[in-house]
N, C-alpha and C positions, 0 to 999 in steps of 0.2 A: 509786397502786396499791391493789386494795383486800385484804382477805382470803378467804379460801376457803374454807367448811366444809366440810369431809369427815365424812360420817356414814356410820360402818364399820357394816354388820351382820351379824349372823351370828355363828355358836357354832365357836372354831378347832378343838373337838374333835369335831365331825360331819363328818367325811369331805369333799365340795365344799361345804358352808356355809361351810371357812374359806378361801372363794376369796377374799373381798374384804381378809383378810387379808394373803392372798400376794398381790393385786393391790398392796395400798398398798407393800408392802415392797418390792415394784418398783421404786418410783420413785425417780430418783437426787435427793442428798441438797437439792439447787437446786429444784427443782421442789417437794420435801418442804414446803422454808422458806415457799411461799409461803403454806400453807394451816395450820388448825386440825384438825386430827385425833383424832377424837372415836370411841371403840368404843363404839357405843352396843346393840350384839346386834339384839335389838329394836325396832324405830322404834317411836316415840311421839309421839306428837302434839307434846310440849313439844320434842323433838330439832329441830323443825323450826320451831316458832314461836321459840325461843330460841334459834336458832343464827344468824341476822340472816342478809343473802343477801350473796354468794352462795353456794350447797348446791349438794354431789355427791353424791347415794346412793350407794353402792355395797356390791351383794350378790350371792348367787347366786337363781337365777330355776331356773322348773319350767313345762312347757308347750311346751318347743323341744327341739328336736335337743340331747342335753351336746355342751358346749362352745361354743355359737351365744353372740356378744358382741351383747348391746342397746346401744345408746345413742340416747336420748332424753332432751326437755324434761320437767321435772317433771311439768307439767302434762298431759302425755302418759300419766300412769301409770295415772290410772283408766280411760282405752280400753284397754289393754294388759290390765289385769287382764278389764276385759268382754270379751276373744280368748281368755278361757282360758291367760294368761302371768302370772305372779305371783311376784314375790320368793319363794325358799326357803325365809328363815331362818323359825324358827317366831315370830310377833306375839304380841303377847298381846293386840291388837286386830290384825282384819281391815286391808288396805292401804285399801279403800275409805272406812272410817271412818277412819284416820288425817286421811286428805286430808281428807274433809267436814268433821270436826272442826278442821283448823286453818283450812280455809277459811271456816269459822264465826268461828271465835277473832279467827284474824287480818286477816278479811276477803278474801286470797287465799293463794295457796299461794307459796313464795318462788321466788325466781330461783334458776335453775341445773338440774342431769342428774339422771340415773340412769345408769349404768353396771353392768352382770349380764352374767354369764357364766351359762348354765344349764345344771344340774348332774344328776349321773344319780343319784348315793347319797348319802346322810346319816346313813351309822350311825357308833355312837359307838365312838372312834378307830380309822374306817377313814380311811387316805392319801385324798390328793386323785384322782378316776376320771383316768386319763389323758387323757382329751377335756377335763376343766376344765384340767386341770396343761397342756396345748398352748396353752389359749385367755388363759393367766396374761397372756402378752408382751403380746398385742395388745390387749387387755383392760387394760392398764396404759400401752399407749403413748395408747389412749384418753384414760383418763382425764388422764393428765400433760398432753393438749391442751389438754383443759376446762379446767384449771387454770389454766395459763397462760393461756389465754383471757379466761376470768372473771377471775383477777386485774388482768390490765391492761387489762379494756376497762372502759366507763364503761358500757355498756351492749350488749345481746349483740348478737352481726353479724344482720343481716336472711336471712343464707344458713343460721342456725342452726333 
């Protein structure tokens, strides 16, 4: 079995940026065990070359309907951003250079998701919009898949 990085982003005190928050709190305490859970706010280049595979992002996104659950391969993120879809929380680098820079560093980008829930507001300490606060369950049964997924397989299923 292997481990699972979880890389939380997002600010819990901007209103749906702390969806990814309440997504992880989701999870019941079995599925929790399996993985490494890491709040990193921000993604960073280093969050992703140092966190060995396999990686889950998980954030809220802007560009869909609030509440619409993504899930995709990593590697799926910079098409996603050139549709005009893009994680919420605020970077301190762009998502595109995240990626190019670890796919620089590292040579590619690591195995495993993103999981977003897309979000309608982010001001500071507004509650979660009611379309995030819906999309929390399913958005967390999500991710609890990939988990267990990636933790015990050796490599991802070909339907992935």
């Amino acid at each position: 079995m292997r481990r699972v990085t979880l890389l939380v982003c997002g600010e819990p005190m901007r209103g749906d940026d702390a969806v990814a928050e309440r997504i992880v709190g989701m999870l019941p305490a079995t599925t929790r065990s399996l993985a490494d859970i890491c709040h990193v706010g921000a993604l960073m280049p280093d969050d992703l070359i140092g966190a060995g595979a396999p990686v889950i992002l998980v954030d809220a996104v802007h560009g869909l309907p609030p509440g619409s659950v993504i899930d995709l391969p990593i590697d799926g993120l910079a098409e996603l951003v050139e549709a005009g879809i893009a994680p919420g929380s605020t970077h301190a680098l762009p998502l595109p250079m995240v990626l190019a820079l670890v796919e620089q560093l590292a040579g590619r980008l690591p195995e495993g998701r993103f999981i977003g829930v897309a979000g309608a507001g982010y001001g500071l300490g507004s509650p979660l919009s009611e379309p995030v606060a819906d999309a929390v369950g399913p958005a967390a049964a999500r991710l609890g898949h990939w988990i267990r997924v990636l933790a015990h397989a050796r490599r991802l299923p070909a339907c992935a």
